[in-house]
C-alpha positions as CSV (number, residue, x, y, z in Angstrom):
1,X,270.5,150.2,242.7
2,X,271.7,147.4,244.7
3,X,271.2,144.0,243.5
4,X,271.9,142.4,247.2
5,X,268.8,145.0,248.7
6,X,266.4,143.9,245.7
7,X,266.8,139.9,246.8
8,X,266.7,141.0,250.3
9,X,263.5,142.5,249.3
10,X,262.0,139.8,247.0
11,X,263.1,136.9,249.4
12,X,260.3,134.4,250.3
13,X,262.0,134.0,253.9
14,X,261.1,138.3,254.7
15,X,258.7,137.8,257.4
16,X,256.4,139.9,255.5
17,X,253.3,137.0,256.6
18,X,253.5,135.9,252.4
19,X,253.9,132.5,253.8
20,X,250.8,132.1,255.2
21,X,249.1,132.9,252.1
22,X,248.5,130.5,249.2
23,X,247.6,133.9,246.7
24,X,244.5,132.4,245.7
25,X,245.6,128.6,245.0
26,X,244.1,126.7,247.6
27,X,240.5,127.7,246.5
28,X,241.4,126.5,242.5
29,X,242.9,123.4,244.3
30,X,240.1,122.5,246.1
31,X,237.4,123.4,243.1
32,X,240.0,120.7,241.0
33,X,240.9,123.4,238.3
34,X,244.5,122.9,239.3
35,X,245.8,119.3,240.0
36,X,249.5,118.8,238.5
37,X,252.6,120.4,237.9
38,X,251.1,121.8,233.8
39,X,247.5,123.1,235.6
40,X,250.0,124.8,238.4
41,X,251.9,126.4,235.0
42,X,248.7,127.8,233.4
43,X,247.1,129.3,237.1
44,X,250.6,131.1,237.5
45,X,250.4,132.4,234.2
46,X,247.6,133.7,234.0
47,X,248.1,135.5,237.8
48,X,250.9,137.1,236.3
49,X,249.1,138.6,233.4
50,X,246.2,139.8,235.6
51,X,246.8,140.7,239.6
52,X,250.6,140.0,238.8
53,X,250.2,142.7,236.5
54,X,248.3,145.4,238.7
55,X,250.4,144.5,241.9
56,X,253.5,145.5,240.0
57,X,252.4,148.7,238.4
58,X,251.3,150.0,242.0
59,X,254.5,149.1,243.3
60,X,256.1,150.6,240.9
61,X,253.6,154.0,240.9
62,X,254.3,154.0,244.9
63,X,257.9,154.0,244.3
64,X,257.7,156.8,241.8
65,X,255.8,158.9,244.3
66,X,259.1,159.5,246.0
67,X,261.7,159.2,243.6
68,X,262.9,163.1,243.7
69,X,263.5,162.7,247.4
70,X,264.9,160.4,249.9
71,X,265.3,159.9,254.3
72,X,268.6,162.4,254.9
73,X,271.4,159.9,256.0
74,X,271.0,159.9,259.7
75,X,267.3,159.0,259.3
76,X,268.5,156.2,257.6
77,X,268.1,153.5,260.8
78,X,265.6,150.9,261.9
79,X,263.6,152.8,263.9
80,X,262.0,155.7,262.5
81,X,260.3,158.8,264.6
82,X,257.3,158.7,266.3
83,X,256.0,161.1,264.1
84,X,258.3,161.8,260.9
85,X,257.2,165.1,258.9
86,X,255.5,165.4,255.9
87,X,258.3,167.8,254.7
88,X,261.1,168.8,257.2
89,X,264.0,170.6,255.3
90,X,267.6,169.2,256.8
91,X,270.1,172.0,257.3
92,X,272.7,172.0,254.4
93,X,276.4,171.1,255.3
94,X,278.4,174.2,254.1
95,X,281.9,171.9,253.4
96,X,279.3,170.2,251.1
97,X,278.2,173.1,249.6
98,X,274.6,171.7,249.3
99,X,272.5,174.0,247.5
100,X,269.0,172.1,248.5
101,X,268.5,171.0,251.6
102,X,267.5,167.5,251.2
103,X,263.5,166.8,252.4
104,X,262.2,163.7,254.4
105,X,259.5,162.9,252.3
106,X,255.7,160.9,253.0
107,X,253.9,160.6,249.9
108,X,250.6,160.6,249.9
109,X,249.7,157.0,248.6
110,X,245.8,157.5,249.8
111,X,244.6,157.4,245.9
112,X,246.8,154.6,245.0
113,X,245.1,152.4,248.0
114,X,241.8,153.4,246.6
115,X,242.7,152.6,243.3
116,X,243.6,148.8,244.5
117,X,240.4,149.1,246.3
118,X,238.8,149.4,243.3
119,X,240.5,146.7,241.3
120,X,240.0,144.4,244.2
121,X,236.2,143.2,244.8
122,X,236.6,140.8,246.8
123,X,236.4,141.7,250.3
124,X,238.8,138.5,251.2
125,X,241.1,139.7,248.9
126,X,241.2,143.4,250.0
127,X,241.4,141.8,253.9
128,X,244.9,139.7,252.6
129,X,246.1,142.2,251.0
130,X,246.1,144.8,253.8
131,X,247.4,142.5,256.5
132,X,250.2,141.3,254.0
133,X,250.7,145.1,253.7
134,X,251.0,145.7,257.1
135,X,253.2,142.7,258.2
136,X,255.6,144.1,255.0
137,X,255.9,147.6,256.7
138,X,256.8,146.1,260.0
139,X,259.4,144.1,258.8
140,X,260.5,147.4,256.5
141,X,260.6,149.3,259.2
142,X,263.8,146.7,260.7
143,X,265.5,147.6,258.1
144,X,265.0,150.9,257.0
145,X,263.7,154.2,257.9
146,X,260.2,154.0,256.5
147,X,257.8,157.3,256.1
148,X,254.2,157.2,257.8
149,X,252.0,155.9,255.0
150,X,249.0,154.2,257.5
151,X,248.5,151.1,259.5
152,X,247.1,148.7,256.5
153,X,248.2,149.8,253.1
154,X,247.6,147.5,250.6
155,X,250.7,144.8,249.8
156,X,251.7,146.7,246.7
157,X,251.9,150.0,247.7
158,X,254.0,149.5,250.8
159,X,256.0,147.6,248.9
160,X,256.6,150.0,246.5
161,X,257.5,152.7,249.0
162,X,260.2,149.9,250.8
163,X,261.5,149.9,247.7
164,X,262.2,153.6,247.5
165,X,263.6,153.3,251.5
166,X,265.8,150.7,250.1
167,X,267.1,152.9,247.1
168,X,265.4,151.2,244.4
169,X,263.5,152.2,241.8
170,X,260.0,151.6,240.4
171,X,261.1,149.1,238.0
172,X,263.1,146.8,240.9
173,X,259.9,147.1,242.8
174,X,257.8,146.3,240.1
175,X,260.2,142.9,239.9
176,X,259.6,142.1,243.4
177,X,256.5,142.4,242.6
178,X,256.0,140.1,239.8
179,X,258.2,137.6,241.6
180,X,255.9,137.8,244.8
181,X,252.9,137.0,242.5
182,X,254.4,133.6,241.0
183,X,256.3,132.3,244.3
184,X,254.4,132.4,246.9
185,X,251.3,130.4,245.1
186,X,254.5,128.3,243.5
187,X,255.5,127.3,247.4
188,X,251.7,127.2,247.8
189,X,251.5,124.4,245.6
190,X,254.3,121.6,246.8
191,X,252.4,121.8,250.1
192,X,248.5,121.4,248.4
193,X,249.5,119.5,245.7
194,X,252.9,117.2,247.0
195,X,254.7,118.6,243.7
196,X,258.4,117.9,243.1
197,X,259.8,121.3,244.6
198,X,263.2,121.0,242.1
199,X,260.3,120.4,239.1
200,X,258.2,123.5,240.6
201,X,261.7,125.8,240.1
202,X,262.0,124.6,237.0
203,X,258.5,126.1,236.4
204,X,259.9,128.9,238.2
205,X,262.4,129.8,236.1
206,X,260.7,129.4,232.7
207,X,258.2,132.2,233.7
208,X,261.2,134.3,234.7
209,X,261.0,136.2,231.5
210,X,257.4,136.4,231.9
211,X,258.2,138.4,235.2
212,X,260.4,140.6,233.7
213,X,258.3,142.0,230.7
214,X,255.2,142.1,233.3
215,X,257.6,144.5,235.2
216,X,259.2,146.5,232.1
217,X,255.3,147.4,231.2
218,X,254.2,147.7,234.7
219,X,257.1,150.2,235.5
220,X,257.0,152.3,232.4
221,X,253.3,153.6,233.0
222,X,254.6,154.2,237.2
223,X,253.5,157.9,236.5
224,X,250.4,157.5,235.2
225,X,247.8,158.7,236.9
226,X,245.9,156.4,238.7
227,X,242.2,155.7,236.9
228,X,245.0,154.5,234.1
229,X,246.9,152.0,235.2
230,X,246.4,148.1,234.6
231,X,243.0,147.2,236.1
232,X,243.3,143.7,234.7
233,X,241.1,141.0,236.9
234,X,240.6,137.6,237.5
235,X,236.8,136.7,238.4
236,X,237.7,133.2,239.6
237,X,240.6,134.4,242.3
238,X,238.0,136.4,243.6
239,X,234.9,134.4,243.7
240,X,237.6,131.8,244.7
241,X,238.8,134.2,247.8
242,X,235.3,134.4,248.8
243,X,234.4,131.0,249.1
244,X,237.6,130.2,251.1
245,X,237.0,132.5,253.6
246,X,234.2,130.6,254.6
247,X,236.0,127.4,255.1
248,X,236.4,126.5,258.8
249,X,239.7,124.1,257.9
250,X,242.1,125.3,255.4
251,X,245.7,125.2,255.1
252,X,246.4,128.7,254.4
253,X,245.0,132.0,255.2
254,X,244.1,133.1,251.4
């Protein structure tokens, strides 16, 4: 694992579109359930517990999908094939001695995209995610040689399977995950709320442990099947998401 490749992959400056989305902030803002720097502290916490929770066990289940195989070395480049294989055996090198020809690998994520589909009611919500999802692939795709997985997966799934491009594992992707959850609606909240940026890191960095144990649990049940992993929810992000849709002026796009 490659601790440079998992804060490539967790940075806020990825141009993955995260910036342009306030994860659910801007509608507790405006309803004045979060007005200071201790009301920012308790929305991020419970985030983490709930939707932080979800997004990092289906990173880290997307990321378990292909963990026994991996892009053969020369795919490894920016751009990958117009149309990549579902399984396309590489020849093996006889000074190598390879006994397996290695396999380019697509997993098939459809169930886990459901499964977010069904943990997700709110049409706003599913709509983010997806074009969060797509924006992440496009800037994956830069970088690595990512396997055809659809146009729109959901944000936690295609980050989970950038991970596994990348050479991480479930439980790396299950930390970008949890980090995602707490930074962007962090950022989110200097701009809505004029906060102290050095006292909103500070915040940052006493939920740290609270994004690592949300990832250890998240990444230990990565092979469960799908109907069992978290399903934890958060009524007011969603009838939150909802409501700001309909705004005509609003700072951010969730």
């Amino acid at each position: 694992m490659s601790l440079a490749t998992l804060l490539l992959l967790a940075d806020g400056r990825l141009p993955s579109g995260g910036h342009a989305h306030s994860g659910g902030l801007e509608a507790q803002v405006s309803a004045g359930r979060v007005g200071d720097l201790d009301g920012l502290a308790g929305f991020l916490r419970g985030k983490l517990a709930t939707s932080g929770l979800v997004a990092a066990a289906f990173a880290a289940a997307a990321c378990h999908r292909t963990l026994g195989t991996s892009p053969p070395a020369h795919l490894a480049r920016a751009t990958p094939p117009a149309h990549p294989p579902r399984a396309t055996p590489q020849p093996a090198h006889p000074a190598r001695g390879d006994q397996t020809p290695p396999l380019y690998f697509v997993p098939d994520i459809s169930d886990l995209d459901q499964g977010l589909d069904a943990r997700t009611p709110s049409p706003a919500l599913r709509k983010a995610s997806r074009a969060q999802g797509r924006a992440l692939l496009r800037a994956g795709r830069a970088m690595w040689a990512i396997p055809e997985i659809g146009r729109e997966p959901h944000q936690p799934v295609a980050l989970g399977v950038l991970a596994r491009a990348a050479g991480l594992g479930p439980l790396e992707a299950a930390v970008a995950a949890a980090h995602g959850t707490v930074t962007g609606s962090a950022s989110a909240g200097v701009r809505l709320l004029g906060l102290d940026p050095y006292a909103v890191h500070g915040l940052l960095a006493r939920l740290a442990p609270d994004c690592d144990r949300v990832a250890a649990s998240a990444a230990a049940r990565a092979g469960d099947p799908v109907d069992e992993l978290p399903a934890a929810g958060a009524p007011l992000l969603d009838i939150g998401a909802e409501l700001h849709a309909t705004w005509e002026v609003r700072l951010f796009a969730s």
